[in-house]
Residue, then its C-alpha position, 0 to 999 in steps of 0.5 A: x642370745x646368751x641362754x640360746x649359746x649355753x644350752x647349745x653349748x652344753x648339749x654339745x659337750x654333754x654328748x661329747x662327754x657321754x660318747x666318749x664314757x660312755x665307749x670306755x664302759x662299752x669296752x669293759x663290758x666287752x671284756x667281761x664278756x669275752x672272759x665269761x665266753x673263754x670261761x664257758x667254751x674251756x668247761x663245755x669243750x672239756x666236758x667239765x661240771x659246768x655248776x662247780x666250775x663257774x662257781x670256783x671261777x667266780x671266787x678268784x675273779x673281780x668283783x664285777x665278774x664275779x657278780x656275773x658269775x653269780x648270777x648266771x651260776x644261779x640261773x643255770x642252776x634253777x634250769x634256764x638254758x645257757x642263752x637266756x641265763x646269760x641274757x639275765x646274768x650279764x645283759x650286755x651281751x649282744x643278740x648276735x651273741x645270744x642268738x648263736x648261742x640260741x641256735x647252738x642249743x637246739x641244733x645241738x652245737x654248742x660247743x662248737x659255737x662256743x669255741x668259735x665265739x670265744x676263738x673270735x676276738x682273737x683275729x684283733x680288730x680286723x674281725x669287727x664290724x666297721x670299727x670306727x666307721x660307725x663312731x665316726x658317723x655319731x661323732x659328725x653327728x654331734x658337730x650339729x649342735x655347734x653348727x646350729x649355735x654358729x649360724x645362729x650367731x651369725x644374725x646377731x653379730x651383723x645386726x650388732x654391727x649396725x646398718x650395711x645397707x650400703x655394703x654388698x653382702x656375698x651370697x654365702x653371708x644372706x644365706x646364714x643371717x636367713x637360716x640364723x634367724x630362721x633358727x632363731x625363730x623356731x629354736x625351740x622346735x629345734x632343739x627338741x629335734x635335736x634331742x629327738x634324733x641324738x636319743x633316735x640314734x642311741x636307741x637304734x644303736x642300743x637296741x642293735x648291741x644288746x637287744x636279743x633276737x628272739x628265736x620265735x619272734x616275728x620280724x619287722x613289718x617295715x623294715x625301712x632301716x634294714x630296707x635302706x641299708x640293703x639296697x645301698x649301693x656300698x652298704x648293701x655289700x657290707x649289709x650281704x656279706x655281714x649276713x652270710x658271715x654270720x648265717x653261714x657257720x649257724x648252717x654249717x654247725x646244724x648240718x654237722x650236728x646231723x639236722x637236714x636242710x630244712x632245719x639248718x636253714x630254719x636255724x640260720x634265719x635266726x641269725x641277728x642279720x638284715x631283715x632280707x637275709x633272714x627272710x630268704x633263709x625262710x624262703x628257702x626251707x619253704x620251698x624245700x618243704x613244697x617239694x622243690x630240690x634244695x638247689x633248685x630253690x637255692x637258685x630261685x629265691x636268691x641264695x649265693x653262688x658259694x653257698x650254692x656250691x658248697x651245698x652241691x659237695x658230697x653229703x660227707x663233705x658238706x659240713x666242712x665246705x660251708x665251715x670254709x665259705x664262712x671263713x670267706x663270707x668273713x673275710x668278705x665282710x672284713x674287706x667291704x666293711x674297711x671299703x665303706x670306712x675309707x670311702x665314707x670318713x674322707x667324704x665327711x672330712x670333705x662335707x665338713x670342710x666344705x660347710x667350714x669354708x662356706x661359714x668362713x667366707x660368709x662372715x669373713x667377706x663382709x668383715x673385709x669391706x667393711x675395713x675397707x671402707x673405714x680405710x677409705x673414710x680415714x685417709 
């Protein structure tokens, strides 16, 4: 019982610990990225020897940015473009970074989306996505571990305390000595899928950060993990509003930069946003190259009202009335992804008490009789 409660006790801690570090050299890297971001928007917007300037930055920064630098001045220099040199330079980038700047290059936009990327951590941590919705989620995730050492516990300590045949247990205490001695039993395949879903849950969300979307990669053949989040009742508003968001000013930017229809939507399905996003994008431009009107196959394979509309503005207009419903799409996406957070932390908090309480009664009830029988037998 002893090993059984130290190896579940130190894979507890041991994610806990490497949650809680490993967020804190999240973060860093994220501030290194926005600087190299700001670095690279301030030489590109002015127009400024991109070579030479980096160059000089790296000699007057520290010595993780400066290598970063280094290394992405030396990539540019062999001929690279901007979004695999920085992929290389600095791999933490995320892929809805490398990908914008990706589209940025071949709609011939970069500059533009360079501002906008560095001009984003600006808004503070409204413009994120969920900002502790998801950290929440792994962190109720890890209170796995301690359930499964607690209900495991429960078997030996009703066994240590000898025969209660005689004594009515409640519902709640046979149901753990069952599952414990169930867990018990089978602890080996337990812990392994423990371990199974805990390194799942890391490679998703390691793959989701810092892989980067390929422009001419094919998509998932099943994409369940979008699939499901896409047909979600709540998460679904997030998962729509989190693709237009981030589709939209990709489409705004191609028609700027003078591209048609078909090459700004093509350029916009490459956006890092759900599977089903991405394929209407597609839909899109395959209709318009079959002959059918833009909005008339805008409306049958389902792109939204507002992007609709802004599409139906004067041609000299167009660009600048989808600029706007980018900033809609990303207010939209702000609201619903606080929407899921409020609704979703409560209903774990409630879960979580409401499994707490049923353990606590189920050892505590027993305990009860059980003093109160040795009170009858004393007096």
């Amino acid at each position: 019982m002893s090993v059984v409660m130290l190896l579940v006790t130190l894979l507890t801690w041991t994610a806990l610990i490497g949650w809680i570090v490993g967020g804190a050299w999240i973060r860093a890297r994220r501030l290194r990225q926005e600087a190299l971001i700001h670095a690279l928007a301030t030489l590109i917007g002015r127009d400024l020897p991109l070579l030479r300037g980096l160059t000089r930055l790296s000699m007057d920064e520290s010595s993780g940015m400066s290598r970063a630098l280094e290394r992405l001045t030396e990539r540019l220099a062999r001929g690279d473009s901007l979004s695999a040199a920085l992929r290389d330079a600095h791999w933490g980038f995320s892929s809805e970074t490398i990908g914008a700047i990706n589209a940025a290059e071949r709609a011939g936009t970069l500059a533009t989306t360079l501002r906008e990327l560095a001009n984003r951590p600006a808004t503070g941590q409204a413009a994120e996505i969920a900002p502790s919705a998801p950290y929440r989620i792994y962190l109720f995730m890890l209170c796995g571990p301690a359930v499964l050492a607690l209900i495991t516990a429960v078997r030996f300590v009703f066994v240590d305390m000898g025969d209660y045949d005689d004594i009515s247990l409640p519902s709640a205490t046979v149901w753990l000595m069952e599952v414990g001695a169930w867990v018990y039993d089978h602890l080996v395949w337990v812990t392994a899928g423990l371990l199974s879903v805990m390194m799942l849950c890391v490679y998703a969300w390691v793959r989701r950060e810092f892989a980067p979307r390929q422009p001419d990669y094919p998509p998932p053949r099943f994409p369940i993990g979008d699939a499901l989040r896409w047909w979600m009742p709540l998460v679904g508003r997030v998962e729509r509003a989190t693709a237009l968001a981030r589709q939209t000013p990709i489409l705004a930017a191609s028609i700027h930069a003078g591209h048609d229809i078909v090459a700004a939507a093509r350029h916009a399905a490459e956006a890092p946003a759900n599977h089903f996003a991405r394929r209407t994008m597609r839909d899109w431009a395959d209709a318009i190259e079959t002959g059918e009107t833009p909005m008339d196959a805008a409306r049958r394979v389902g792109i939204a009202a507002p992007l609709r509309r802004a599409l139906s503005a004067p041609p000299d207009r167009v660009a600048g009335a989808l600029a706007y419903v980018a900033k809609y799409y990303e207010s939209l996406r702000i609201h619903w992804a606080r929407v899921l957070e409020d609704v979703t932390v409560p209903l774990m908090i409630l879960a979580a008490a409401a499994f707490v309480g049923f353990v606590v009664i189920g050892l505590y009830l027993p305990i009860v009789s059980w003093i109160d029988d040795a009170n009858a037998a004393i007096w």
